[in-house]
C-alpha positions as CSV (number, residue, x, y, z in Angstrom):
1,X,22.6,-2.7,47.3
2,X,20.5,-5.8,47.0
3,X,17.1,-6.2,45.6
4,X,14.2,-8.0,46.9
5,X,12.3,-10.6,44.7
6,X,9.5,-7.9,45.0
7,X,11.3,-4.8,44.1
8,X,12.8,-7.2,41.2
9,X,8.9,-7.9,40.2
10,X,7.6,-4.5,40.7
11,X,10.6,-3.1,38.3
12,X,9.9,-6.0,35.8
13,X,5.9,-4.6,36.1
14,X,6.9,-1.1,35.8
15,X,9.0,-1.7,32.7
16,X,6.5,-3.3,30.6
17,X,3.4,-1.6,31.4
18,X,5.4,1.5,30.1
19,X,6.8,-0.7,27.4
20,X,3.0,-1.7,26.6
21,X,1.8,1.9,26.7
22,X,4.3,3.7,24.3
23,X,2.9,0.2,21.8
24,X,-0.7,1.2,22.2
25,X,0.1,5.0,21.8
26,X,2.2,4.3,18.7
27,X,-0.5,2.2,17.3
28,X,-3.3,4.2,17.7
29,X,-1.7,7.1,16.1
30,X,-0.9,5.1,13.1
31,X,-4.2,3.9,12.9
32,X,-5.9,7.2,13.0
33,X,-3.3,8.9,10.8
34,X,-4.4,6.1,8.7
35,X,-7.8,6.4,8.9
36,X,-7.5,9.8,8.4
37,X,-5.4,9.6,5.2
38,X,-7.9,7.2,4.0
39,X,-11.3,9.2,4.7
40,X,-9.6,12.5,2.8
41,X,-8.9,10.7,-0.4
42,X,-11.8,8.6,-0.8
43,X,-13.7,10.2,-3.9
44,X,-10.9,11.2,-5.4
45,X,-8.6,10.3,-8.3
46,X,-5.0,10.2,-8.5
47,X,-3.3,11.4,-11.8
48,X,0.1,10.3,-12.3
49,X,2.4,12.1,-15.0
50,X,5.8,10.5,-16.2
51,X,8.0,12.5,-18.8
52,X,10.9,11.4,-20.3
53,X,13.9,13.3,-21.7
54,X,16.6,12.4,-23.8
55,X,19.5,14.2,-25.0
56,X,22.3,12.8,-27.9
57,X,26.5,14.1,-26.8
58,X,27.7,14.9,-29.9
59,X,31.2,14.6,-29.0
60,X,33.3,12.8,-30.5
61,X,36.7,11.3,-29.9
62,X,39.4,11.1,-32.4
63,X,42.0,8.9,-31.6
64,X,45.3,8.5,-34.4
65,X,48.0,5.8,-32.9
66,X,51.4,6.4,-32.9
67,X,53.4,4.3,-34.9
């Protein structure tokens, strides 16, 4: 099967206009998700908390060489 120049061109068309439309779909989702994110925390504060633990082993290793 052979194509035509046209049918060639009207694939190549085909493939990025849906190319171009998944971009813009994935764009403007990350945009509003962004948007979004950004409108629900304005006026508010952030609190971090970082806690630390430490623990000593005890054990100990006794070693007595052979001689």
């Amino acid at each position: 099967m052979k194509l035509t120049n046209e049918q060639i061109h009207k694939i190549i068309t085909a493939v990025c206009t849906a190319i171009t439309t998944v971009s813009a779909i994935i764009l403007s989702t990350a945009c509003t998700i962004s948007l979004s994110v950004s409108k629900n925390n304005s006026n508010s504060t952030q609190k971090t908390e970082q806690t630390s633990t430490s623990s000593v082993d005890s054990t100990q290793i006794h070693i007595n060489p052979i001689n």
